[in-house]
N, C-alpha and C positions, 0 to 999 in steps of 0.2 A: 729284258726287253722282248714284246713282243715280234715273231715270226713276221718277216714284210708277205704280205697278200691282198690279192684283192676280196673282197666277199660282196655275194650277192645277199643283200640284207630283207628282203621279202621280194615274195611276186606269188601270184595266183596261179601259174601257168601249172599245166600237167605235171609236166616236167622240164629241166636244166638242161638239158643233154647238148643241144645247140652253143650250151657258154661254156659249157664244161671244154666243148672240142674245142673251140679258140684256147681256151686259159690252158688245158693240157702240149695243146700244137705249141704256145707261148712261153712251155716250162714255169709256167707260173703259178705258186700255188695258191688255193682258192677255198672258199668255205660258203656254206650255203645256211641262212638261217630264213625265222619266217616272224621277221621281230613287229612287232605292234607301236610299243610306245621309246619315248627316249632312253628311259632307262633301258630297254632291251639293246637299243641299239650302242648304246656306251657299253653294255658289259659284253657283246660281243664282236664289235667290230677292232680292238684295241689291236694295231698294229695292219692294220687294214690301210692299202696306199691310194686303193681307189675300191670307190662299192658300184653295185647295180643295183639300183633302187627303184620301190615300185610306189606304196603309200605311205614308209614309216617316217616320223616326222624330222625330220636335219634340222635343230631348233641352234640358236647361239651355245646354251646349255650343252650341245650334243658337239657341235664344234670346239668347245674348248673343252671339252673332257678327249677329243678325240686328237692330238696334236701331230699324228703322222698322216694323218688323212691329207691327201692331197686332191683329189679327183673325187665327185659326188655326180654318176650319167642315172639320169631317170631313163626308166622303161616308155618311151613317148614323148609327146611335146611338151604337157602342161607342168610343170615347176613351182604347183602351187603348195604343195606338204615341206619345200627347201625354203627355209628363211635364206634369200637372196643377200642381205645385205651383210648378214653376220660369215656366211661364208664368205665375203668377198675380204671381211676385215681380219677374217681367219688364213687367207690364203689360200683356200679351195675352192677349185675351177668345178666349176656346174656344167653340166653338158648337157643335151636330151638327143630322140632320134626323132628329128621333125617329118622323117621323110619315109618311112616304113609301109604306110599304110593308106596315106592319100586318095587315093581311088576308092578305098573301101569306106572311110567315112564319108566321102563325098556321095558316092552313090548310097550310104544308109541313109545319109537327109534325104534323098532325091528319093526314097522308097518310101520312105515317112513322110513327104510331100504328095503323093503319089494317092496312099494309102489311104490319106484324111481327105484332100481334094476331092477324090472318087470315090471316099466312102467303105473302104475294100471291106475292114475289118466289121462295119456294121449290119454290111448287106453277107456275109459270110454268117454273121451271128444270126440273123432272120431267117438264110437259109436251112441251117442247123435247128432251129427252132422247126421247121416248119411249112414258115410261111416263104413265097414265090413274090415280090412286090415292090419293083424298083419305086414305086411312089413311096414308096416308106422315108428311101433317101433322096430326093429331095429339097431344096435344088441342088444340083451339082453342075460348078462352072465350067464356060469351056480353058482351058488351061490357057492358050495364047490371048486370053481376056485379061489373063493375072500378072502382076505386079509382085516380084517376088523380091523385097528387101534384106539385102545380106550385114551384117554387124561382124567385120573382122573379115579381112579380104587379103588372107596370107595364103598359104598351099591348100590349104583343104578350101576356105572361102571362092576362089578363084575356079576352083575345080569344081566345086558345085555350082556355080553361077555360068560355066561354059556349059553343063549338062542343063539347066533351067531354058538358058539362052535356044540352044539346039530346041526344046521341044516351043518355042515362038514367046515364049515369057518374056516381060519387059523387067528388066534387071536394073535395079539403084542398090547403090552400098556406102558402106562409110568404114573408113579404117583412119586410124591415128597419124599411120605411113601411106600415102597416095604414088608417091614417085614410080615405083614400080607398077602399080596400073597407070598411068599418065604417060610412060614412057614404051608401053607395050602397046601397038595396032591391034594386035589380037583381042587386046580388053577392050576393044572402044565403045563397043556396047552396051558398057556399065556404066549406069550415070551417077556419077560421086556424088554428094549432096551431106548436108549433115546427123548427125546419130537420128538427134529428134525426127527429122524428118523423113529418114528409113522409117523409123516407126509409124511415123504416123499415117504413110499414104501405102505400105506394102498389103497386101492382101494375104502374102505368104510372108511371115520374117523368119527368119533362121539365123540362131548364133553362130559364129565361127569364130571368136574371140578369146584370147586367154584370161584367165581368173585371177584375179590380183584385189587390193585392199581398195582400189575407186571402183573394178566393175563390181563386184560384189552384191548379188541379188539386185543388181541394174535393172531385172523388171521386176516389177514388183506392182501394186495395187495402181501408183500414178503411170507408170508405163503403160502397164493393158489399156490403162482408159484412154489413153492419148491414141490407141488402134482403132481401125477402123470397126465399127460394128459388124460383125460378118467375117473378122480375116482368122487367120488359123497362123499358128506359134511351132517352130521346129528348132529343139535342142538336140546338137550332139557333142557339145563340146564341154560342160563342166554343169553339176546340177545346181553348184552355189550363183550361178547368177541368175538365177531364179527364185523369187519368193511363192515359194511352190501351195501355199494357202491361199495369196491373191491368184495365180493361174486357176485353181482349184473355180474360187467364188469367180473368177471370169468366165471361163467355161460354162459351169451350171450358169450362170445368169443370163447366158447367150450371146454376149456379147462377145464372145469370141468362139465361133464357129466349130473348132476342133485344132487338136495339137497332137505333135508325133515328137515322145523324147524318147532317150537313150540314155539319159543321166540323170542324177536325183541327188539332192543333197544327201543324206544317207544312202547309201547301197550296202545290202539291200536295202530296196524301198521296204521301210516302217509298214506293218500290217494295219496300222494306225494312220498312213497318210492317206491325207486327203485326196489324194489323186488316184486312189482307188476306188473312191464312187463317181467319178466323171465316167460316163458313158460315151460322150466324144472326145477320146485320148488313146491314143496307141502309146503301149511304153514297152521300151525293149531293157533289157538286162545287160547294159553298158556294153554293148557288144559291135559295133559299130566299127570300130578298128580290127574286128578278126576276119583274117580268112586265112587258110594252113602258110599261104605264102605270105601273109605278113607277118605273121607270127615270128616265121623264120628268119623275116629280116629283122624284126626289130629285137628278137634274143642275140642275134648273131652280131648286129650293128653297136648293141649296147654293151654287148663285152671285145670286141673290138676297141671301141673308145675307153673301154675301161682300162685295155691292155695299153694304149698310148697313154692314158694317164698313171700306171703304175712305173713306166720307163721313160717317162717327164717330156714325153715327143708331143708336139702341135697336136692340139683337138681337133675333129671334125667342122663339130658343133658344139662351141661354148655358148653359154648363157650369159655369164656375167665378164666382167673385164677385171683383170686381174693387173 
């Protein structure tokens, strides 16, 4: 039988050093791999009681080849590479760290609202070129005119719509779960109304929603059209809920003014997507959640829960119900 440990089974980060010191402070021994597909993850996590996971896939196949596995914490909130239901039927508790980083995606939408609204990146490109000539960009709105529709009104939703709100923006959203803005004074600003109709009256829409098998490239060719002619599109929360060809033919066609994302169905972005000949598009390299301090909490927060799920103690934050 395999050695009981936890393993961290991929992450992009520099370095471990952050999980390493919990798993060492915890006496707990640990293994660090950088697996891609299932099969990678079956042939090294055997004997693994809880992982730290970043993209590799936790498929049913992966769950029952893995039978000590108890505990599966993603690196972040989204849980869309974990097949939810097969681990639940397997007995393994799903975790993430919803709360590491908040601030910082919040204000990356609000910079990439920011950026497109006022044009930053186009009239920097003019100036580099050259040319001196604010009529290039064109109109540009006054901000407290705009209508900024949010889709997903959980910690990062909420926090961006309080930073929109502050500079005079009139704020509508829609989430699945209301009771917590309904029940908070502080959100009363936000005018709840339905998905469709986020879309169709925002000037600014912004995801903040998770990726699952209904939203799944949710806007797509009928979404854009249902936006106002003129409004501009802000993702930072998953690139699969975008069907990034129709964004692509919205933009060129002008019907949608300009967009600022952070996510892409593939990352990298394909040298081959399309969203590399839009000219009004900021895109940043999924980076939206870093700054040196969240980094640290969420390598530190997710081998923490990992160390609860290797010695069978209460999770933080579970995912699923076991």
């Amino acid at each position: 039988m395999a050695e009981a440990m936890i393993v961290i089974t991929d992450c992009n980060h520099v370095n471990t050093d952050a999980e390493k010191a919990v798993f060492e402070a915890a006496g707990i021994p640990y293994k660090v791999f950088q697996c891609r597909t299932e099969d990678d993850l079956i042939a090294n996590c055997r004997g693994a009681v809880a992982v730290c996971n970043q993209r590799a896939p936790f498929t049913e196949k992966v769950f029952a080849a893995l039978p000590e596995l108890k505990m599966v914490v993603r690196y972040g909130d989204g849980v869309d590479n974990v097949d939810l239901e097969a681990a639940t039927r397997h007995g393994v508790q799903v975790c993430n760290i919803p709360d590491y980083g908040t601030s910082e995606v919040a204000n990356h939408a609000l910079a990439l609202m920011l950026a497109i609204t006022r044009k930053i990146c186009q009239a920097n490109d003019q100036v580099r070129a050259g040319r001196w000539n604010y009529g290039e960009m064109v109109p540009i709105q006054h901000l407290a005119n705009l209508t900024v529709g949010i889709i997903g009104l959980g910690r990062i939703g909420l926090a961006f719509a309080r930073r929109v709100h502050a500079l005079g923006c009139r704020v509508i959203g829609f989430d699945i779960f209301t009771d917590h803005v309904k029940g908070d004074p502080e959100c009363s600003f936000i005018e709840l109304t339905s998905e469709d109709d986020v879309i169709a009256r925002a000037d600014v829409l912004s995801l903040h929603c998770s990726l699952n098998a209904q939203d799944a490239r949710m806007m797509n060719a009928e979404s854009f059209a249902k936006m106002k002619r003129g409004a501009m599109f802000v993702n930072v929360t998953r690139g699969g809920l975008v069907e990034e060809a129709a964004l692509a033919e919205a933009l060129k066609s002008g019907h949608l003014a300009g967009a600022g994302i952070d996510v892409t169905s593939s990352e990298p972005l394909p040298m081959d997507s399309p969203l590399r000949s839009v000219p009004n598009i900021v895109i940043t390299p999924h980076m939206a959640w870093y700054s040196v301090q969240a980094e640290n909490n969420l390598k530190t927060r997710c081998a923490e829960e990992a160390v609860r799920g290797f010695r069978g103690e209460k999770p933080r934050c579970p995912v699923n119900r076991l």
